[in-house]
C-alpha positions in Angstrom: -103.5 51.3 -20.7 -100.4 52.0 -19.1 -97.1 51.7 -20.6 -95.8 49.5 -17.9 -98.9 46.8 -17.8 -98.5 46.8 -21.4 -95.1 46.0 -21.0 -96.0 43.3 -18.7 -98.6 41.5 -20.7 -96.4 40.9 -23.7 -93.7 39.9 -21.3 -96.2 37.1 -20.0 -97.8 36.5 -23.4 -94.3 35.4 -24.7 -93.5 33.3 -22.1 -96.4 31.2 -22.3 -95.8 31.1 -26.1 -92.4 30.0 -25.2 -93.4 26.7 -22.4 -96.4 26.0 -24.9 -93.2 25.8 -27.9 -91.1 23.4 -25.1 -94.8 21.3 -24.5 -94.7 21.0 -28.2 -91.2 19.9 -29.0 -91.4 17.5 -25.7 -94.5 15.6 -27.0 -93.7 15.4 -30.4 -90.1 14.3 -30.2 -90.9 10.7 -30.8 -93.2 7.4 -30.9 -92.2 5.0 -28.6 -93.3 1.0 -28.9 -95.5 0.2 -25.7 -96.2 -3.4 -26.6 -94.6 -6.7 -29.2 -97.1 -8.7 -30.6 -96.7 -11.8 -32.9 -98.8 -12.1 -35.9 -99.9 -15.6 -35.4 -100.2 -18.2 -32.1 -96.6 -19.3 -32.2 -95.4 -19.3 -29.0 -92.5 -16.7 -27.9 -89.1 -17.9 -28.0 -87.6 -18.8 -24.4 -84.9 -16.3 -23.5 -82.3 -19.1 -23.4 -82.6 -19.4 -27.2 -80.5 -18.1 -30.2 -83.9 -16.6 -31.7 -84.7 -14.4 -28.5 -80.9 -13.0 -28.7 -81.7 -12.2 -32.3 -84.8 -10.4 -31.8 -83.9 -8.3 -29.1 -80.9 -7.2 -31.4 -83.3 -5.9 -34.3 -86.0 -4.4 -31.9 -83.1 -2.2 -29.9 -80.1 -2.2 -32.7 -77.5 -3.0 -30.9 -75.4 -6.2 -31.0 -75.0 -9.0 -28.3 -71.3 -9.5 -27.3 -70.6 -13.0 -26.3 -67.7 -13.8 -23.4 -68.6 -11.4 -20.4 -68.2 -11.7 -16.9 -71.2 -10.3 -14.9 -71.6 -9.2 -11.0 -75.0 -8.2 -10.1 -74.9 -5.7 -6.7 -77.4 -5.1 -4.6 -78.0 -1.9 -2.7 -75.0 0.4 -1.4 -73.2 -2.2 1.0 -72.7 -4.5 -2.1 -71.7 -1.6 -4.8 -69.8 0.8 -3.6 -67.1 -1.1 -1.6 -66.3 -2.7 -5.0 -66.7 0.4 -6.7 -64.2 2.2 -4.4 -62.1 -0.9 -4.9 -62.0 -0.8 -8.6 -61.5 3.0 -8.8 -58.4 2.8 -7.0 -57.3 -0.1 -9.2 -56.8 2.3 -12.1 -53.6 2.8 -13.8 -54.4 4.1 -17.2 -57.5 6.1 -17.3 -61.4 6.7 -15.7 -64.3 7.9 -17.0 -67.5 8.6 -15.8 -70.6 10.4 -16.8 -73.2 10.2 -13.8 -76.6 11.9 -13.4 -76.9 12.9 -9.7 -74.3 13.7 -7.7 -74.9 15.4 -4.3 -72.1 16.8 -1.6 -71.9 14.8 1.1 -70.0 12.1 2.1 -69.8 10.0 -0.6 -68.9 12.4 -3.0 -66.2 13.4 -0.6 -65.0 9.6 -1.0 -65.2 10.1 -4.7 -63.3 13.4 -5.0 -60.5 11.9 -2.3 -60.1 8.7 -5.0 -60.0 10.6 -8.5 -57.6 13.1 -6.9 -55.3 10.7 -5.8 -55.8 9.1 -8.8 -55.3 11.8 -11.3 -52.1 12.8 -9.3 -51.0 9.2 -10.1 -51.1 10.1 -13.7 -54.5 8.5 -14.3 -56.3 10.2 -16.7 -59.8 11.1 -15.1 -62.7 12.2 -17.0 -65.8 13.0 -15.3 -68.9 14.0 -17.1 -71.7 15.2 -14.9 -75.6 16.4 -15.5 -75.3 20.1 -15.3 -78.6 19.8 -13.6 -79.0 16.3 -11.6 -75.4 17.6 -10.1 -75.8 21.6 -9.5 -75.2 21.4 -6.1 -71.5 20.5 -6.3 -70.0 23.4 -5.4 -67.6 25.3 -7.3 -65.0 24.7 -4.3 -65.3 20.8 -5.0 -64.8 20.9 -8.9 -62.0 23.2 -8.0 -60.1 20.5 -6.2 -60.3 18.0 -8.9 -59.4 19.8 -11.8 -56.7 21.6 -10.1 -55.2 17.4 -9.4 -55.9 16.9 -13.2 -59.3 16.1 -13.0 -60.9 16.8 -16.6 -64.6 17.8 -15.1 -67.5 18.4 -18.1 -71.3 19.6 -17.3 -73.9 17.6 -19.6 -76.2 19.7 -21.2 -75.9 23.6 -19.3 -78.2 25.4 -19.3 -78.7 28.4 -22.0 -81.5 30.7 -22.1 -81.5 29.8 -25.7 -81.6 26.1 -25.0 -84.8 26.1 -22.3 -86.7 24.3 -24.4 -84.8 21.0 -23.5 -84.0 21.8 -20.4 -86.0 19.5 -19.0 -84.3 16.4 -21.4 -81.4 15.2 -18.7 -79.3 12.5 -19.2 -79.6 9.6 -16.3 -77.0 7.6 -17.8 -74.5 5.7 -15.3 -71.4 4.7 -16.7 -68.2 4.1 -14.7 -65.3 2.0 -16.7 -61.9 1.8 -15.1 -58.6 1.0 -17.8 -61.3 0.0 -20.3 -61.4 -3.7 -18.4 -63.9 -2.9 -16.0 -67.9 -1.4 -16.0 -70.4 -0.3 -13.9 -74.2 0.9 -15.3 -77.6 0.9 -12.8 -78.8 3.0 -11.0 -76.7 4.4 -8.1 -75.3 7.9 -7.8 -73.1 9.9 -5.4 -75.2 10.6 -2.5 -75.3 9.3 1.1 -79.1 8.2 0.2 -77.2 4.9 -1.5 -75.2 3.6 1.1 -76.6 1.0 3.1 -78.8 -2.0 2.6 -82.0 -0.5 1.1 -83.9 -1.7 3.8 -83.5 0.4 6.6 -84.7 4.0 6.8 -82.9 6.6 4.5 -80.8 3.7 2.6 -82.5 3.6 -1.2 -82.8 0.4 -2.5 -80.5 -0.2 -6.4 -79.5 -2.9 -8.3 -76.5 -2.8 -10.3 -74.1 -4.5 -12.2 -70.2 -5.1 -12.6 -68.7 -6.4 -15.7 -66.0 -7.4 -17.9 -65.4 -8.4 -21.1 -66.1 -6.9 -24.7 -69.3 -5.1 -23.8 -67.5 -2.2 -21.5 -66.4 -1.1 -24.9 -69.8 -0.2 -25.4 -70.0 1.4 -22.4 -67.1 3.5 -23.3 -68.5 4.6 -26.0 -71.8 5.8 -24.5 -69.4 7.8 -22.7 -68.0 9.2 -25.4 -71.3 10.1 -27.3 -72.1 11.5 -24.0 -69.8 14.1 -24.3 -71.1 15.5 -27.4 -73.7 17.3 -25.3 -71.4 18.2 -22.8 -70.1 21.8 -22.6 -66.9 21.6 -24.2 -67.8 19.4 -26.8 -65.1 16.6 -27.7 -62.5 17.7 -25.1 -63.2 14.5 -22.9 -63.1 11.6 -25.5 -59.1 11.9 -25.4 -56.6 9.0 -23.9 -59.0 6.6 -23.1 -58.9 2.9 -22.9 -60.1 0.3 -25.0 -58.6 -3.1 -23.5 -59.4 -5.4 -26.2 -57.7 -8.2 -23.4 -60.3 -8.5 -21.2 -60.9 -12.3 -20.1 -64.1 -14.1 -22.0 -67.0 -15.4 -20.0 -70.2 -17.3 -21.1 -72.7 -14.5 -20.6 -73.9 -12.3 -23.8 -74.9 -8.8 -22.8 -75.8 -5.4 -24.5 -75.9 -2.1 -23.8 -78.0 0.3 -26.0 -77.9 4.3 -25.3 -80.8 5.4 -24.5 -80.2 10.1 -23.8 -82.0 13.1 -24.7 -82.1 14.6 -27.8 
């Protein structure tokens, strides 16, 4: 055999050994619980009850916080006006770790508010997929960290890392002075603006809060960062407003990223 075919067929016989290692480590990662049963014919407690809180605390691990104030929005037209609103609110800092993130005009909206922001003194951190948000270009991140901007990528890619490439984070956090939260399932592109019921408008549901719960969001930010490329140069002068004004919903927030 030639040298050259040789060459080639080891080339190809270690990189399937290499995806068949990734399929490996992708479906052995974990058990996940499809289904709750109960072990007798009691019937299941009604969400409105103490019991149900307690249960869902065990079965996800994460503690109920009483005294929040929650704002479901609906679509674009409802989210992002407040959104903008909010952002340009802040006085002490803004973080944000977002999936997908696309040029356009919405992310020019974004950029325009964190720069003026940050040139207020705000600090802005802004954790971003490497891969959901690629196509910001390099001309974009430019003008926010040269206004102050601290800009992280989630997870880049490494040739030695390939085998979890394909393990993204979709978290959406947003918290604004450590008072205010936003999680659903919006990102920056033109696609979410609108309705949701005309054509090209993507339909979302998200949600606005205050209260002792955005602390939790906070720090799903900061865990976030862990995996981000400069790890632990983003979890720095944050906000923790322990003043924020009690309401009579309970609400958690459990992490849910790759590994």
């Amino acid at each position: 055999m030639h040298p050259p075919l040789i060459a080639g067929l080891v080339l190809l016989g270690l990189l399937v050994l290499f995806f068949l290692f990734a399929g490996f480590g992708h479906l052995t990662r974990g058990t996940p619980i499809s289904h709750v049963r109960l072990l007798d014919d009691s019937p299941l407690p009604a969400v409105s009850t103490p019991t149900f809180r307690e249960l869902v605390q065990l079965a996800s691990g994460t503690g109920m916080s009483a005294g929040n104030a929650i704002e479901i929005l609906a679509n674009g037209d409802a989210t992002y006006p407040r959104l903008w609103e909010d952002l340009r609110g802040a006085r002490h800092s803004i973080t944000l770790h977002l999936y997908y993130c696309q040029p356009g005009q919405m992310a020019d909206k974004l950029k325009t508010i964190l720069v003026d922001r940050a040139r207020a003194g705000v600090k802005v951190l802004f954790l971003r997929d490497a891969f959901g948000s690629s196509k910001l270009t390099k001309e974009y991140t430019r003008e926010l960290t040269d206004a102050g901007v601290t800009v992280c990528d989630f997870r880049p890619t490494h040739w030695y890392e390939m085998h979890k490439a394909q393990s993204r984070s979709h978290i959406r956090v947003v918290v604004v002075d450590g008072r205010i939260a936003y999680t659903g399932g919006f990102g920056i592109d033109d696609k979410w603006y609108g309705d949701g019921r005309t054509k090209g408008s993507w339909r979302e549901t998200n949600v606005r809060f205050m209260g002792p719960a955005v602390a939790q969001r906070q720090a799903i930010f900061v865990a976030g960062t862990s995996r981000g490329e400069r790890r632990g140069a983003l979890p720095r002068s944050i906000s923790f407003d322990p003043a924020a004004p009690a309401r009579a919903f309970p609400s958690a927030w459990s992490r849910s990223a790759p590994r």
